[in-house]
Structure formats: structure tokens, C-alpha cells
C-alpha positions as CSV (number, residue, x, y, z in Angstrom):
1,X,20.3,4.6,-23.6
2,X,24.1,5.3,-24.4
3,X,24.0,6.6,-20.3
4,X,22.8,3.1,-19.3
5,X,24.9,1.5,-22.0
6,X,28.1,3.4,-20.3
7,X,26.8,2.7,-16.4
8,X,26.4,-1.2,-17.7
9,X,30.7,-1.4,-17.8
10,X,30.5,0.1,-14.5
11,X,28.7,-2.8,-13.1
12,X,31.2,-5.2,-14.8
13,X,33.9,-3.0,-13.2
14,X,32.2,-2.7,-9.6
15,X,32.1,0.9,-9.3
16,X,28.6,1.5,-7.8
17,X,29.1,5.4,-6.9
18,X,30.4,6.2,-10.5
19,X,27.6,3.8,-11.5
20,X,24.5,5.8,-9.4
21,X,26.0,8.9,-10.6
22,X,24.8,7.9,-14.2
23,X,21.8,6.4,-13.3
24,X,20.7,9.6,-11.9
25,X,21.9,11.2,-14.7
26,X,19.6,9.0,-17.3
27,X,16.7,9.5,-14.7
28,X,16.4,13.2,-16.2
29,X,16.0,12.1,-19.3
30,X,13.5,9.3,-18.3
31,X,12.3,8.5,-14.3
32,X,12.3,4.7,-15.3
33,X,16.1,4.3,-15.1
34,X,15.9,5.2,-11.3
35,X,14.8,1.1,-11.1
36,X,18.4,0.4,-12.4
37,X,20.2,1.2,-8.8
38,X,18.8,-1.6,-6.6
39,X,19.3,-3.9,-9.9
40,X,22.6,-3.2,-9.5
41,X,23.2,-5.6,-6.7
42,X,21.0,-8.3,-8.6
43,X,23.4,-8.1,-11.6
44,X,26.6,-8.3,-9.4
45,X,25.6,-11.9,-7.7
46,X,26.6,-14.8,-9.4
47,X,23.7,-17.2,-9.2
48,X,23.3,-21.0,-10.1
49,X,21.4,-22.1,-13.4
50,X,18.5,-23.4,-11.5
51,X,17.8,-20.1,-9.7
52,X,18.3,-18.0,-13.1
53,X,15.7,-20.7,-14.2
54,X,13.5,-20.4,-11.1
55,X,13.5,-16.5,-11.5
56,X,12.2,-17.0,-15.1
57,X,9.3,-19.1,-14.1
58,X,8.3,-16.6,-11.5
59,X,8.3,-13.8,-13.9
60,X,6.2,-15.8,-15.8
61,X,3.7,-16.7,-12.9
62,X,3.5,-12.5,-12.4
63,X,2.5,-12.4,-15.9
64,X,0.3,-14.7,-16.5
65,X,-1.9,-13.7,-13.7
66,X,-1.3,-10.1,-14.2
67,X,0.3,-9.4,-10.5
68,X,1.9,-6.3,-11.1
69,X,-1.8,-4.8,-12.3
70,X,-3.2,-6.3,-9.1
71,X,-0.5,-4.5,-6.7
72,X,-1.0,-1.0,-9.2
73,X,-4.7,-1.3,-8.4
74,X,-3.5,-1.6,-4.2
75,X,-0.9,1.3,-4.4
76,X,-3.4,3.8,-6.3
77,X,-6.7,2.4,-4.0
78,X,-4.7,2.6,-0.8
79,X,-1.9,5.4,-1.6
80,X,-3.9,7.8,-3.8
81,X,-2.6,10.8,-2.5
82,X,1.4,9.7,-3.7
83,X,1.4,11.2,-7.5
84,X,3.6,8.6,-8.5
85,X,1.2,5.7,-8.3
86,X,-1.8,8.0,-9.5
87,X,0.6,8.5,-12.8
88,X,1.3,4.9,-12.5
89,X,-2.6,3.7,-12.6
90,X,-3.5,6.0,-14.8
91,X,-0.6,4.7,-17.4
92,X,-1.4,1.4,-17.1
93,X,-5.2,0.8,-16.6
94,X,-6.3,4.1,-18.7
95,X,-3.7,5.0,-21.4
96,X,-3.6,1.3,-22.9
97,X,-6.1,-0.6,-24.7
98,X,-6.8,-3.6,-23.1
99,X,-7.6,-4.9,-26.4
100,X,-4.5,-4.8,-27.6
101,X,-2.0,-7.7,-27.1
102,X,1.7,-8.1,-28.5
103,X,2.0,-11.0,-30.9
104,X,3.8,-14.2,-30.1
105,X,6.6,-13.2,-31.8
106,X,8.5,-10.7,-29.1
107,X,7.8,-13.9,-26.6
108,X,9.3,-16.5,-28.9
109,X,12.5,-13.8,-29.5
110,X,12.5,-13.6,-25.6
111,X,12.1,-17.8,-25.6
112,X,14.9,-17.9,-27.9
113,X,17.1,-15.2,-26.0
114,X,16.9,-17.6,-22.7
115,X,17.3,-21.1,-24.2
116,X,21.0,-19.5,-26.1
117,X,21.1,-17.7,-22.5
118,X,21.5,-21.0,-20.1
119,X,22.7,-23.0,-22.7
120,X,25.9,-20.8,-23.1
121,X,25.7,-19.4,-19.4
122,X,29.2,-20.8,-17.9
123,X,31.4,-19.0,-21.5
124,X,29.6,-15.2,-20.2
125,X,30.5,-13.4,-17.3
126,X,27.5,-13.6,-15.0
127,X,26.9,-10.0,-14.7
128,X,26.2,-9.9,-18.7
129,X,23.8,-12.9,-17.9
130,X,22.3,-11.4,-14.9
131,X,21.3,-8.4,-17.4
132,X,19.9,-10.5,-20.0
133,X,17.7,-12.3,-17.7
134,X,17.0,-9.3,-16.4
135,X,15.9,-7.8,-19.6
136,X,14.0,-10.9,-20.4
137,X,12.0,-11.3,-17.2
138,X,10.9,-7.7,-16.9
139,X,9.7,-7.7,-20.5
140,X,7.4,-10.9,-19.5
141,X,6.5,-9.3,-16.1
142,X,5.0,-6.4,-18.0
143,X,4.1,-8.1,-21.1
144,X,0.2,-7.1,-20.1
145,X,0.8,-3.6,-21.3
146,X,2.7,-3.5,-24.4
147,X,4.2,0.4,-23.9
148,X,5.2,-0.8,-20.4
149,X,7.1,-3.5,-21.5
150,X,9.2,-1.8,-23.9
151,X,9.6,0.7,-21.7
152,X,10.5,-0.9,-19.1
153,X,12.8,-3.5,-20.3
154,X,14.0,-1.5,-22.9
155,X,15.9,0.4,-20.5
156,X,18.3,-2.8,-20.5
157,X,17.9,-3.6,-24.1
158,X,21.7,-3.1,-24.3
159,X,22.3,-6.3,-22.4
160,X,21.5,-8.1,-25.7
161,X,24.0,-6.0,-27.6
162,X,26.5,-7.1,-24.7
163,X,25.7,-10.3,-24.0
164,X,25.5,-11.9,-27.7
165,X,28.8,-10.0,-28.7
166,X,30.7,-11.1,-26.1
167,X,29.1,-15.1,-26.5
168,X,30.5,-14.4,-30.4
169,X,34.0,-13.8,-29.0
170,X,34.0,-16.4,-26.4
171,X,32.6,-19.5,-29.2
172,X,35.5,-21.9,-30.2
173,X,33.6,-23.5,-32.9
174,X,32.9,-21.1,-35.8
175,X,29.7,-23.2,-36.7
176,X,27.8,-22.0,-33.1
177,X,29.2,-18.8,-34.2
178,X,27.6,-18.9,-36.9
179,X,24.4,-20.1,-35.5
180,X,24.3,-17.0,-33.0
181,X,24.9,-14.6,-35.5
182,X,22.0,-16.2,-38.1
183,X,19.7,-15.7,-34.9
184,X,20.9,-12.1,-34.4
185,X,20.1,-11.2,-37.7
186,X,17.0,-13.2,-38.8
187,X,14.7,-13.2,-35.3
188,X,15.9,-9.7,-34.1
């Protein structure tokens, strides 16, 4: 985490070979951070509201119908001989209880996180809001297997550090300051 935490200034900074140098690094420690080099480009675009928005509702769509189960199913059926989508099936379809669902409360945080997120979204840079929404829309992309979605977007948890710290510092009004922190401390 402190690797990704590091290589997170680097994308403020735009230094992307200093940047995939640590990302590389952190993937010895854990394979999932190698997802954090073409996300790089994502994070450095500055998009409009409505596509932020629009990006949201699609992660939504791929959760609610479980799409990312459906194209694990494809990779393993049709690529079964690649041992990263063997691992991959086997992680998600076998090593999870399908039982077992995450309580409304991580999606109301995440709810929560997005509404302060566009309502605030012209007083952060956009690469801190790029990682939020990033961070956001991976956890509800992979909300259908709990581990996954922890995993997964955990590896940019440190966007909310970021993000909310530097909203604190950019507030004019003490009272929204207030209100940000209050959330910070009583939904997280």
C-alpha cells in the first residue's frame, strides 16, 4: 500500500516511468497492482461531470448483472490452458460462498463517497477525482465477490485518504469542513 500510496504523487506529478517502476515493484508483493499501469492514463485525463457520472452508471450495469463473472466464465471455458484465468475462475466461482453478500452499508459509504465526490469535483484536482471514482467503481464492479472487491479496489483505497484531505484544505467555509470531516469519522 505505502508503494501505491508513493506511485499515486507520481501520477499527480506526470512521471509514468518512475511511476511503472513502482508499480512493478508492489506487483511482488501482490500481482493485483499490475492493473494500476494502464489506469494510469485513465487518472491523468480530465473528464466532464457527465462522463464521471456515465462511468458510474456503467459500473453499476457490470454489477448488477454480474458481467465480469460472465467474461471469467469465457476466459477460463475458452483459455483454460493460460494459468492466470484458471487461478482467476477458481478464485472467484470456487473459493467464495455465493451465499454470502456484503451488507448495504460499504455501498451506501461508496453512495456517499460519489455524491461529496461530484458535488465538490471542480475544488480537487482531477487526477485525485479520477482515483476516487476509480476506487468507487471497481469496488461496485466486483461487489459480487466480497474478497474481490476489497482486493481489488483496495489497492486504491489511498485515493480516499487523498482525495478528502485535500477537499478539507481546499473548503472555504469551515461549516462544509466540518461536514466532511463528521462523514470521515462517523461512516468510515
Amino acid at each position: 500500500m505505502c508503494i501505491i500510496y508513493y506511485a499515486i504523487t507520481l501520477i499527480h506529478e506526470d512521471k509514468l516511468f518512475r511511476y511503472t517502476l513502482l508499480v512493478i515493484l508492489a506487483s511482488l508483493f501482490h500481482k493485483i497492482a499490475i492493473i494500476l499501469i494502464p489506469l494510469y492514463f485513465f487518472i491523468r485525463k480530465e473528464f466532464k461531470v457527465s462522463v464521471l457520472f456515465y462511468m458510474v452508471v456503467i459500473a453499476l450495469f457490470i454489477s448488477s448483472f454480474d458481467l465480469i463473472g460472465i467474461v471469467i466464465k469465457w476466459c477460463n471455458e475458452n483459455f483454460s490452458n493460460v494459468a492466470v484465468f484458471r487461478w482467476v475462475f477458481h478464485y472467484y466461482f470456487n473459493k467464495h460462498d455465493a451465499n454470502l453478500k456484503m451488507s448495504a452499508i460499504p455501498y451506501m459509504q461508496r453512495a456517499i463517497m460519489l455524491f461529496i465526490l461530484f458535488l465538490f469535483y471542480k475544488r480537487i484536482p482531477y487526477t485525485y477525482s479520477n482515483l476516487l471514482l476509480l476506487y468507487v467503481s471497481l469496488f461496485f464492479i466486483f461487489s459480487n465477490v466480497g474478497v474481490l472487491a476489497n482486493r481489488v479496489s483496495g489497492i486504491l483505497l489511498v485515493s480516499y485518504a487523498i482525495f478528502f484531505s485535500v477537499l478539507i484544505c481546499n473548503l472555504k467555509f469551515k461549516r462544509n469542513r466540518l461536514l466532511i470531516i463528521l462523514y470521515m469519522f462517523f461512516l468510515t
